[in-house]
C-alpha positions as CSV (number, residue, x, y, z in Angstrom):
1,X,-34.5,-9.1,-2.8
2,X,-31.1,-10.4,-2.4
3,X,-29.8,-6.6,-2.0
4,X,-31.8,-4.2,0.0
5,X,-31.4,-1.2,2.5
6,X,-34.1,-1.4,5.5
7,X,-34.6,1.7,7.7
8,X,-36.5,1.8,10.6
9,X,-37.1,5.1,12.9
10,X,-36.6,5.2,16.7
11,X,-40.0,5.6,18.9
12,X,-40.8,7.2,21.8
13,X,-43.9,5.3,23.9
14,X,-46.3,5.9,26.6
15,X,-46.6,9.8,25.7
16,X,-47.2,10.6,29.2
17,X,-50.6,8.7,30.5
18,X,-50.8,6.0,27.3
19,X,-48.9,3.9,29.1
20,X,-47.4,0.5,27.1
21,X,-49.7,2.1,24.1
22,X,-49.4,4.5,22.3
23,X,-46.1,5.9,20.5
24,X,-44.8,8.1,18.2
25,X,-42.2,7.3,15.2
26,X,-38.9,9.7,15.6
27,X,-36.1,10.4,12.9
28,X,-33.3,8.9,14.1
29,X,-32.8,5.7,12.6
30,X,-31.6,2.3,12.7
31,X,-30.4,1.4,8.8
32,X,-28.9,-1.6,7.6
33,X,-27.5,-2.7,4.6
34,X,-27.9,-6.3,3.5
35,X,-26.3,-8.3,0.8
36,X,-26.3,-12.2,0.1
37,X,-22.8,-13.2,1.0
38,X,-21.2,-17.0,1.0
39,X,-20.9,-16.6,4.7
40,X,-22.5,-14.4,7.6
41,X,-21.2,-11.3,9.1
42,X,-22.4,-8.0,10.7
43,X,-20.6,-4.6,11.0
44,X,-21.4,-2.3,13.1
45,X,-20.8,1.5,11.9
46,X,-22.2,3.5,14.8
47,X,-21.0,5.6,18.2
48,X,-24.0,4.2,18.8
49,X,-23.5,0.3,18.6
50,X,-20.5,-2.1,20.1
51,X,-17.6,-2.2,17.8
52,X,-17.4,-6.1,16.9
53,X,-19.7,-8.6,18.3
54,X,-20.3,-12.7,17.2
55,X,-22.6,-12.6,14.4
56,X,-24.7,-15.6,16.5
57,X,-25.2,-12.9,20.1
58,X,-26.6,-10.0,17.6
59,X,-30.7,-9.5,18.2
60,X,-30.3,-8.7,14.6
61,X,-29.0,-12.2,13.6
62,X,-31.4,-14.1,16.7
63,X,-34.7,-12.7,16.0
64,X,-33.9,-13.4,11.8
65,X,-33.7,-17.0,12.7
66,X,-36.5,-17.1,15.0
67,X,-38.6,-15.7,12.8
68,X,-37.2,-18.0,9.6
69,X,-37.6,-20.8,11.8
70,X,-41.0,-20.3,12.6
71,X,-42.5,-20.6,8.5
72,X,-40.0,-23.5,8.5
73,X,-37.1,-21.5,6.6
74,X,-33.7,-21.8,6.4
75,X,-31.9,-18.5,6.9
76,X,-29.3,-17.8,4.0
77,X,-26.0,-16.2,4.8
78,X,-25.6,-12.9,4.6
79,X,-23.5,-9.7,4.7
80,X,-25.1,-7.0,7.3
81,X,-24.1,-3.3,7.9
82,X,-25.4,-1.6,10.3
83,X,-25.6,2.2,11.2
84,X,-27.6,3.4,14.0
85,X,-28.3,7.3,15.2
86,X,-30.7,5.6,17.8
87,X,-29.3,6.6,21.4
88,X,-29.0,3.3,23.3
89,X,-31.0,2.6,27.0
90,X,-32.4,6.0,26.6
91,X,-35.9,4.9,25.6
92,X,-36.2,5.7,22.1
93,X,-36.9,1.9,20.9
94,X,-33.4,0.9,20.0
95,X,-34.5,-2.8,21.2
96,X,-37.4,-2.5,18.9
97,X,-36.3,-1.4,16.0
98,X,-33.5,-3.9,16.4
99,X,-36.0,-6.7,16.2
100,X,-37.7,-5.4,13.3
101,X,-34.7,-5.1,11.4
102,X,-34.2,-8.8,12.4
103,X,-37.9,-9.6,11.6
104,X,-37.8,-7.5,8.1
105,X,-34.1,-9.8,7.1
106,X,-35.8,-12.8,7.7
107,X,-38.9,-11.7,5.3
108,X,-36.4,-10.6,2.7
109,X,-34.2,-13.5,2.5
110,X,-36.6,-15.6,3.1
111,X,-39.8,-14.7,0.8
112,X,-42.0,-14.9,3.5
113,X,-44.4,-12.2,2.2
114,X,-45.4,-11.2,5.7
115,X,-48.2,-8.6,6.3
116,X,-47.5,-5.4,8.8
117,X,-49.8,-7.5,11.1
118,X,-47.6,-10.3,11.3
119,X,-44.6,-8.5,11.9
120,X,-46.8,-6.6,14.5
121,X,-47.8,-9.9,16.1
122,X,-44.0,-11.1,15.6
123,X,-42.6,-8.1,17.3
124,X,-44.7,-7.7,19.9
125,X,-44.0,-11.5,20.8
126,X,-40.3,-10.6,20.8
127,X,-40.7,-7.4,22.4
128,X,-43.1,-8.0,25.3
129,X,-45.8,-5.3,24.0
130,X,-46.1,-3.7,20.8
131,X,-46.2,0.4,22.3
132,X,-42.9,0.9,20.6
133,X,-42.8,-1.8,17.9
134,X,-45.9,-0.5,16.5
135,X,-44.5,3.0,15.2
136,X,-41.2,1.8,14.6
137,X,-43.2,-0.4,11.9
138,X,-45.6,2.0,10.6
139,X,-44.7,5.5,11.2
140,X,-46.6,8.7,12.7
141,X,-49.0,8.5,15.8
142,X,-49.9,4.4,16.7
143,X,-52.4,3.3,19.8
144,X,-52.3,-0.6,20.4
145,X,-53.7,-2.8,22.6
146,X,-52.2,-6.1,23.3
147,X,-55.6,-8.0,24.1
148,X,-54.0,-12.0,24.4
149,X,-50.3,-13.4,23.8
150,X,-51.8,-13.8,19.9
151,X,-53.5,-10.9,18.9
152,X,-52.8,-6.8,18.9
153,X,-55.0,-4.3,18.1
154,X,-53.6,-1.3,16.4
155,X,-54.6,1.9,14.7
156,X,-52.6,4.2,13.3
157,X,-54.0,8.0,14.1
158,X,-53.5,11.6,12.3
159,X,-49.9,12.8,12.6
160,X,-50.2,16.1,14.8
161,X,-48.5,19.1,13.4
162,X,-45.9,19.9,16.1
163,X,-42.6,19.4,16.7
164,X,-40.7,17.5,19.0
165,X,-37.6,18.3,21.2
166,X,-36.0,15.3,23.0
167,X,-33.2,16.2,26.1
168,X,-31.0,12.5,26.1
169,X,-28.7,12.6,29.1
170,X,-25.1,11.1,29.6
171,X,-26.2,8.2,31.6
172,X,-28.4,5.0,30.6
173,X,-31.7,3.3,32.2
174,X,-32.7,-0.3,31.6
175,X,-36.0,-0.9,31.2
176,X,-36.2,-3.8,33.4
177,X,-34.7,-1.1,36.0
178,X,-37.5,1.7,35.2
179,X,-40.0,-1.1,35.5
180,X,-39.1,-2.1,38.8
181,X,-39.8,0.7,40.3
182,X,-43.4,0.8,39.4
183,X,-46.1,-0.6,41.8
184,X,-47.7,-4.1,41.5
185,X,-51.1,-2.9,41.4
186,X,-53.6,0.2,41.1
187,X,-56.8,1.0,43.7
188,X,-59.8,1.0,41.4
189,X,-60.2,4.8,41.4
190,X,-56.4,5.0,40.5
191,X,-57.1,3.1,37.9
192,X,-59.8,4.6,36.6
193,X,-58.8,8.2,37.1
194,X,-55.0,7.4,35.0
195,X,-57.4,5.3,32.2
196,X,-59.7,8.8,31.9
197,X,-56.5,10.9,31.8
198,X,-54.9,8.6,28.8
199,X,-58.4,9.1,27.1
200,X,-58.6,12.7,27.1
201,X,-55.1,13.5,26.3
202,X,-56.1,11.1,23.1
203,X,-59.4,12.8,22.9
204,X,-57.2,16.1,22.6
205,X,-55.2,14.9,20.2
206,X,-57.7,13.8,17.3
207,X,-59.7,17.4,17.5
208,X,-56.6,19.1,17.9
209,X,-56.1,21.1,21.0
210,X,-52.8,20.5,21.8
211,X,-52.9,22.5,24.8
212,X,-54.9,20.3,26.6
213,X,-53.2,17.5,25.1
214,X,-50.0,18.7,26.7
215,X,-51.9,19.3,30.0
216,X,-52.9,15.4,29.9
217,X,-49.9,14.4,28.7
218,X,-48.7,15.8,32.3
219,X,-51.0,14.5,34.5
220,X,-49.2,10.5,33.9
221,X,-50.3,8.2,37.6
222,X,-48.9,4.7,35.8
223,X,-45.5,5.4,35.6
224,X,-43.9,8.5,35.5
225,X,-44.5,9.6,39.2
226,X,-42.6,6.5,40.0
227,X,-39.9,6.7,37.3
228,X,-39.3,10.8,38.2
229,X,-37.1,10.2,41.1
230,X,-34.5,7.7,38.7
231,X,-33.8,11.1,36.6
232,X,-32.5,13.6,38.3
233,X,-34.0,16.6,36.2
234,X,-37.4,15.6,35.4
235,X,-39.0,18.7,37.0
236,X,-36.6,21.2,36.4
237,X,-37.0,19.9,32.4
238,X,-40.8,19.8,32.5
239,X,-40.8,23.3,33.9
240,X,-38.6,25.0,31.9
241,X,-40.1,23.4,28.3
242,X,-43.6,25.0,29.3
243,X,-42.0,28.5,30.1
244,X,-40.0,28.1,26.6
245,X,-43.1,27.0,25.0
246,X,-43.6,23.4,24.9
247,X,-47.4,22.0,24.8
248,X,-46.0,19.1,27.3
249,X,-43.0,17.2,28.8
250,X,-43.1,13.5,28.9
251,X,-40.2,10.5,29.7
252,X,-39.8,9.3,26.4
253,X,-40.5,5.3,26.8
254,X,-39.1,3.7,30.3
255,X,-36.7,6.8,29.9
256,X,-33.9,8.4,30.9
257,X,-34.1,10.4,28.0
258,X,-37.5,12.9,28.3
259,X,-39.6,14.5,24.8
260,X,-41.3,18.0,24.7
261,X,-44.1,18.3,22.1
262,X,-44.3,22.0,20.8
263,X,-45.4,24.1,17.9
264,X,-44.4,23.8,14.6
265,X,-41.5,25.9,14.0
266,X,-40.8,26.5,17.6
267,X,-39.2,23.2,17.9
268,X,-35.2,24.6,17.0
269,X,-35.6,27.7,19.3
270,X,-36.7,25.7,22.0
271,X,-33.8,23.3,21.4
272,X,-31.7,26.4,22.2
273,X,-33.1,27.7,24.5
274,X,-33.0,24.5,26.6
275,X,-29.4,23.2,26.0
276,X,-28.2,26.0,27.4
277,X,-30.1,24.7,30.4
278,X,-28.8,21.3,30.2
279,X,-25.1,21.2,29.5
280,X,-24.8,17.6,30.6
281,X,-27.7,16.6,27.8
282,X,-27.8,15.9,24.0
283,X,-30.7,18.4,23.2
284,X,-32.1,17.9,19.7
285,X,-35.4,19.1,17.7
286,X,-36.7,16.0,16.4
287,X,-40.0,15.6,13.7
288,X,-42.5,12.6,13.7
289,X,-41.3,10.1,10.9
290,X,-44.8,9.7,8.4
291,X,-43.6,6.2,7.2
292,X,-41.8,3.5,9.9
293,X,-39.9,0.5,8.1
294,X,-38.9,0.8,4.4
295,X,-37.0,-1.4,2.1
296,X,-35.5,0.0,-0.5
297,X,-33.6,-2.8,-3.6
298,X,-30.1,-1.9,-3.3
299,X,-29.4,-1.1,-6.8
300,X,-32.8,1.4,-6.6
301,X,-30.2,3.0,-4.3
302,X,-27.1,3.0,-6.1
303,X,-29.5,5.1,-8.7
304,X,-30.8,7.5,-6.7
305,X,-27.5,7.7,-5.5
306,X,-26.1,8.3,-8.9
307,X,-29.3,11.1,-9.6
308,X,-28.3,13.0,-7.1
């Protein structure tokens, strides 16, 4: 395609006791609009994303290269615009869907034909693990497993019928901050107690009993006891979701930002409910995206455009 529109939803990772794999695919999104141009440039049209940056320091623009580089392309020029309703640093997979974006230019422009398991494998290799570039790419509920630097194992599992209510603060968290703070290493029985916890809260998941799930999703020893003390809410926001509710409260990825999974049709009321707890926060009701990336022919959307 030499005209196309690629979107690609945020992610939240870890759900709780998954930790570095499982995720979820969110609607917000990271969309860009791309168009074969004489020369390269990249706009940015977004709160979200720096005003004006070098083409040449964009991920966007880096990981396209890379990955043209790689099948022994040359990257044509071309004319990006980007829009982004994908809070930065506030762990919903801004990073990831970034690289994707780059990833999905590069197959475009350069016919590369790639499969979702090579831009898995690609993504992941950019990334570091594939918890979040895994939904971002293929929508709904995804569990991976990074087994060597080469190969990831993924399945993608039954979308749960809930909603989702994510509370974004004012402030942002690196992730190579909120993984400092974890511990080098596990005792055995730590390790297997938070690896039976993961299982069950997946366990609850497939059959369905999102109570439980929530319960699991709550009983996190990886990460989230050591990431707690970095966001200044996490209790009061975990307790306060349950009495509005909420199956379970979880830090959504390395964080700051934190996801409640509730009932369907609860989600909006319980959005209420809780910004009025949480002045400081962005509180939004949020709904698992079926699909991850799409690329759509430009001119396919000048029509539906027109249809409307």
């Amino acid at each position: 395609m030499k005209n196309f529109r690629i979107s690609i939803p945020a992610t939240s990772a870890n759900l709780g006791p998954a930790f570095d794999s499982a995720g979820i695919a969110l609607d917000f999104y990271l969309t860009l609009e791309v168009r074969k141009a004489e020369s390269w440039s990249i706009k940015n049209r977004s709160d979200f994303l720096p005003d004006h940056i070098p083409y040449k320091e964009n991920i966007i623009y880096q990981v396209a290269e890379r990955t043209a580089n790689q099948y022994g392309r040359a990257l044509p020029p071309c004319e990006i615009t980007v829009f982004s309703d994908i809070p930065l640093a506030r762990g919903f997979g801004s990073s990831a869907s970034a690289v994707l974006a780059g990833i999905e230019v590069a197959n475009q422009m350069c016919n590369l034909s790639l499969t979702k398991e090579q831009k898995l494998l690609l993504g992941t290799i950019e990334e570091g693990h594939p918890d979040n570039i895994a939904p971002a790419l293929l929508g709904g509920f995804t569990v991976t497993a990074q087994i060597e630097k080469e190969q990831v194992k993924w399945t993608k599992l039954p979308v749960p019928v809930l909603d989702v209510v994510g509370y974004i603060p004012n402030f942002e968290l690196k992730t190579e901050d909120a993984r400092n703070v974890l511990p080098d290493s596990f005792t055995r029985q730590e390790a297997i107690t938070a690896s039976s916890v993961s299982n069950m809260m997946l366990s609850f998941f497939l059959t369905g009993d999102m109570r439980q799930a929530g319960d699991m999703m709550e009983q996190d020893l990886l990460h989230e006891p050591y990431r707690a003390k970095l966001l200044p809410l996490y209790p009061d926001i975990k307790q306060k979701a349950r009495q509005f509710g909420a199956f379970g409260t979880v830090i959504s990825g390395a964080g700051p930002s934190m996801i409640s999974f509730a009932p369907e049709g609860t989600g909006l009321n319980i959005a209420g409910k809780m910004a009025e707890e949480l002045p400081d926060y962005r509180v939004v009701h949020l709904k698992i995206d079926p699909d991850g990336l799409k690329v759509i022919e430009m001119k396919d959307v000048k029509e539906e455009t027109a249809a409307e």
